[in-house]
C-alpha positions in Angstrom: -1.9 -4.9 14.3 -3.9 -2.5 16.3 -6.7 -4.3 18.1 -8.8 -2.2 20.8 -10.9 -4.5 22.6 -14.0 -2.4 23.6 -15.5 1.1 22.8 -14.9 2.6 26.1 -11.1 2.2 25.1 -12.0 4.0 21.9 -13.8 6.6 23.2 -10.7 7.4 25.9 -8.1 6.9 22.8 -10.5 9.9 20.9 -10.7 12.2 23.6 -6.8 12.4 24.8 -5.4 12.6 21.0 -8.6 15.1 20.4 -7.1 17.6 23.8 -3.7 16.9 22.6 -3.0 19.6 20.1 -1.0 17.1 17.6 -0.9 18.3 14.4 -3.3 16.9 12.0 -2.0 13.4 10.4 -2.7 12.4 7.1 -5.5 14.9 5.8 -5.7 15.6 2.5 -3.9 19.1 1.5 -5.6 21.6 -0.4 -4.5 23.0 -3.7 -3.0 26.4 -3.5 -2.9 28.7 -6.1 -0.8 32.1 -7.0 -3.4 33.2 -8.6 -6.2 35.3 -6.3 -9.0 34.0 -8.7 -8.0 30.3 -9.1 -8.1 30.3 -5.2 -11.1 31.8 -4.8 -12.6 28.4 -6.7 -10.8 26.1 -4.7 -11.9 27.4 -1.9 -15.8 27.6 -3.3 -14.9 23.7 -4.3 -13.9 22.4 -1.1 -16.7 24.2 0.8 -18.9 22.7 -0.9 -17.5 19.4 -0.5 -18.0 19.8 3.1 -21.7 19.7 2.6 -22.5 16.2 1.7 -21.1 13.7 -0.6 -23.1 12.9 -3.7 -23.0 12.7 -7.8 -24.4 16.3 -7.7 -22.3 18.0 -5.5 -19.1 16.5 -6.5 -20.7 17.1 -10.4 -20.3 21.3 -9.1 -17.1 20.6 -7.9 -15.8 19.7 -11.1 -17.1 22.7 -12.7 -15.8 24.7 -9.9 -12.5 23.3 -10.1 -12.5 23.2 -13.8 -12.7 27.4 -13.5 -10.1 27.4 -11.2 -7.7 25.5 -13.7 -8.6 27.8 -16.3 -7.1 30.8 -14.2 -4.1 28.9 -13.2 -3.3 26.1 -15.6 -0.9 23.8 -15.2 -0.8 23.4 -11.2 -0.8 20.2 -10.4 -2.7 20.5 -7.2 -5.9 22.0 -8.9 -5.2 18.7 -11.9 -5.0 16.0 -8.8 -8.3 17.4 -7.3 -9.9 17.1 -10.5 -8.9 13.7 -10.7 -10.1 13.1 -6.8 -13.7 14.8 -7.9 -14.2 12.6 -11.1 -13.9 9.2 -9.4 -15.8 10.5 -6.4 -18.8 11.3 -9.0 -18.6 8.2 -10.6 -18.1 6.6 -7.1 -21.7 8.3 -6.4 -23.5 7.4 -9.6 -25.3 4.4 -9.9 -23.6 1.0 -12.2 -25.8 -1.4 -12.6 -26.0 -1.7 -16.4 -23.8 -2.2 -18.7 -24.4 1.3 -20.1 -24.4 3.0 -16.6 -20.7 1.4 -16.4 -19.0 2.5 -19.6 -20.4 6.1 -18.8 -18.5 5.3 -15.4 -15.5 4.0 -17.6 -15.6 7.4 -19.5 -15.2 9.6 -16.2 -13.0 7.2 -14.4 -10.6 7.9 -17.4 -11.0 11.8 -17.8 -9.8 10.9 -13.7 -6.6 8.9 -14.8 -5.8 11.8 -17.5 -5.6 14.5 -15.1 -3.3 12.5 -12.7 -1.1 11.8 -15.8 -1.4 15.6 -16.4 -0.1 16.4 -12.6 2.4 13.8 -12.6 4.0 14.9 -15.8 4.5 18.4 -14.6 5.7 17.5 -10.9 5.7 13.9 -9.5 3.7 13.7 -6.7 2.3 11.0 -3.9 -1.0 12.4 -4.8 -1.3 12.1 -8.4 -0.1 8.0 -7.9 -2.5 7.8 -5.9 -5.7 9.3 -7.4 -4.9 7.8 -10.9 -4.7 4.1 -8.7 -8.1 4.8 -7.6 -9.4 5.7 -10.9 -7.9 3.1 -12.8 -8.7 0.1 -9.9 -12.6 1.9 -10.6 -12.2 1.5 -13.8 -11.6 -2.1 -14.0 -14.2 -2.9 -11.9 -16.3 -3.7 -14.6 -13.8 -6.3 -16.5 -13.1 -9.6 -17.4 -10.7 -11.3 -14.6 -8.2 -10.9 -17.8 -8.2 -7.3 -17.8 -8.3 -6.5 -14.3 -5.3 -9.1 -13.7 -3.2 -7.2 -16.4 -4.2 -4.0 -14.8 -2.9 -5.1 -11.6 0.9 -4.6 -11.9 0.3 -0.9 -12.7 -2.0 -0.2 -10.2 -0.3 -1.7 -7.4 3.1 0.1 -9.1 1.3 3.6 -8.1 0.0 2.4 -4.7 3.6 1.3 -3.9 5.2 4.4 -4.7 2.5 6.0 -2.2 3.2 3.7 0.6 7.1 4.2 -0.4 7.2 7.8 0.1 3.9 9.1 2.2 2.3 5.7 3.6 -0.1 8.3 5.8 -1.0 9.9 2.8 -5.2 10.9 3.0 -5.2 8.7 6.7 -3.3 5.7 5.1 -5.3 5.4 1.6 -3.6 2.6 0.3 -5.1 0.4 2.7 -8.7 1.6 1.5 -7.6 1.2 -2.3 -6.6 -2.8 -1.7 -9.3 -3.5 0.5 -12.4 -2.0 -1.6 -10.2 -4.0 -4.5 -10.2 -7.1 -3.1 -13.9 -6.7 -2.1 -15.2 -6.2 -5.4 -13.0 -8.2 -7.7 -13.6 -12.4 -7.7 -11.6 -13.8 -5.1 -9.7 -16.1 -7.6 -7.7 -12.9 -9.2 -6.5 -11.9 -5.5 -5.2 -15.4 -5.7 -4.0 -15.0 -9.6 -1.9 -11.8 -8.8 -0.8 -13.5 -5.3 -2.1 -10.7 -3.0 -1.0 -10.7 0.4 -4.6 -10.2 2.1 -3.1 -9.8 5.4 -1.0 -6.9 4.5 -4.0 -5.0 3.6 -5.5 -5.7 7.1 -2.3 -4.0 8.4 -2.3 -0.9 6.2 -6.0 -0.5 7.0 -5.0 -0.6 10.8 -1.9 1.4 10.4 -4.7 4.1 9.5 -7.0 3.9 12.0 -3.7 4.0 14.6 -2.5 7.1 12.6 -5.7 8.8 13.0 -8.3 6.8 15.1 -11.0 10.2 14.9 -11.1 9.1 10.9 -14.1 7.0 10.5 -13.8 6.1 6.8 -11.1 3.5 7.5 -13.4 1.8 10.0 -16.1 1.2 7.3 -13.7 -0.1 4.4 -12.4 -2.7 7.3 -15.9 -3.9 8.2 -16.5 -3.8 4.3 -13.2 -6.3 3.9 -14.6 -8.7 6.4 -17.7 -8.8 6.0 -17.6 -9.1 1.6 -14.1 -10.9 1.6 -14.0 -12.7 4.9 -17.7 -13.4 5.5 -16.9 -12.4 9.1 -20.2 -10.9 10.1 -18.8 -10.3 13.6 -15.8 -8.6 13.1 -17.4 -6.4 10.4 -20.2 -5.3 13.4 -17.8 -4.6 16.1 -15.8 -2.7 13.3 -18.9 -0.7 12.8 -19.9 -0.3 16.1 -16.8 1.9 17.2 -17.5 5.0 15.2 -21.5 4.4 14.8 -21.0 5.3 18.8 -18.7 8.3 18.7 -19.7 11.9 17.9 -18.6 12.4 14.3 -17.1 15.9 15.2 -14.3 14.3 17.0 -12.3 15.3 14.6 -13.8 18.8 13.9 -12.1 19.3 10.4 -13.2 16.0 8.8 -16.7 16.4 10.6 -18.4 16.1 7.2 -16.8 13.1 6.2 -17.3 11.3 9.5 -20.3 12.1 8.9 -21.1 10.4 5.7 -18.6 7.2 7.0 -21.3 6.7 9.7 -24.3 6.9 7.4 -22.8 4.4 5.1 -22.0 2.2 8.3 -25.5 2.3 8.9 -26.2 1.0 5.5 -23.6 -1.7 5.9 -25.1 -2.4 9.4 -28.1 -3.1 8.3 -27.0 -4.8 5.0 -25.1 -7.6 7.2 -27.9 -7.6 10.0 -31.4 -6.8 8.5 -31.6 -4.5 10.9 -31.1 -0.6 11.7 -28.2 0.1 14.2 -28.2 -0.2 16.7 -30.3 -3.8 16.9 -28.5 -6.8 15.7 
């Protein structure tokens, strides 16, 4: 398990794998198409993407993406981003009531059927893992029942990602069991005999693969402070990327950036306080 025991370690770890030159671990790649159109959308899609992350902008995404489908159908790259931007709407969208959660139902599974769509034309790590994370959203909102018969598939997907690409999107899987085991009731982790620790160790696996990617960071502190009730660990979590410049890893400066405003919202969720007061 990868434990670093203060932030001027982290800080040291950022700058000599930052100066390095390694190629990029784990990033998500980006749909290529043949055709000159099709390409032209995907690159308008992920632009945009770059901007902020929200139900509106991932909402244009979509309809970008949709266009670029239209001009080159059938490439399972453009059908497995379509199935990332659906649960990353629905992700952004509020769920409170029962009515706000079987629209989320709805989109969560127009997010399974392009996966489904991908996977039947080429098999891929990505589509496994992008229908795992819509189906696992999609359960969120079910009996214990459901979401325990729901488990053998989903976990069937997530292993077949952490058999063939476990680095796949900065070690994923880890983030898919942890956010899981956060939200469902504790007795179903027990139920479906869930080793908690090993999701601990794919979260760290992560953050040793690429230490500049601050999501993993925030679905840790999320595990231990919801699952755990370890109000400590989750701040010292937090407190390693809250410190760092988010463009320490340049091409995921947007998305370090929205990792550190949600670890402000965590922050002060656990502490009552903003960051950096406890």
């Amino acid at each position: 398990m990868l434990r670093i025991k203060n932030s001027a370690t982290m800080v040291a770890l950022f700058a000599v794998i930052l100066f390095s030159g390694q190629a990029l671990a784990g990033a998500l790649p980006k749909p290529r198409s043949k055709n000159p159109e099709a390409q032209k959308y995907i690159d308008q899609a992920w632009a945009l993407e770059l901007v902020d992350s929200n139900a509106k902008i991932y909402k244009d995404c979509i309809a970008i993406m949709e266009q670029a489908d239209k001009k080159d159908p059938n490439n399972p790259e453009i059908l497995i981003d379509l199935s990332r931007y659906w649960w990353s709407y629905g992700d952004n969208l509020p769920k409170e009531t029962k009515d706000q959660q079987r629209v989320l139902e709805g989109y969560y599974a127009k997010g399974m059927s392009y996966a489904e769509k991908s996977m039947a034309i080429k098999e891929s790590v990505a589509a496994h893992y992008w229908w795992a994370v819509n189906k696992a959203a999609g359960l969120e909102f079910s009996g214990i029942a459901s979401q325990a018969a729901g488990f053998p598939s989903i976990k069937r997907h997530v292993d077949y990602v952490t058999g063939h690409e476990p680095d796949y999107y900065y070690g994923g899987s880890g983030r898919i069991w942890s956010e899981i085991q956060s939200r469902v009731p504790k007795i179903l982790v027990k139920i479906v005999g869930w080793n908690v620790q090993d999701t601990i160790d794919q979260i760290n696996n992560g953050i040793k693969l690429e230490p500049r990617y601050f999501d993993n960071y925030v679905y840790k502190a999320r595990f231990y402070y919801v699952y755990f009730d370890d109000k400590n660990e989750a701040l010292k979590t937090l407190e390693i990327i809250l410190k760092q410049d988010p463009n320490v890893l340049p091409s995921e400066l947007s998305a370090n950036k929205i990792s550190q405003r949600d670890g402000r919202e965590l922050w002060k969720k656990i502490t009552g306080k903003d960051y950096p007061n406890k």
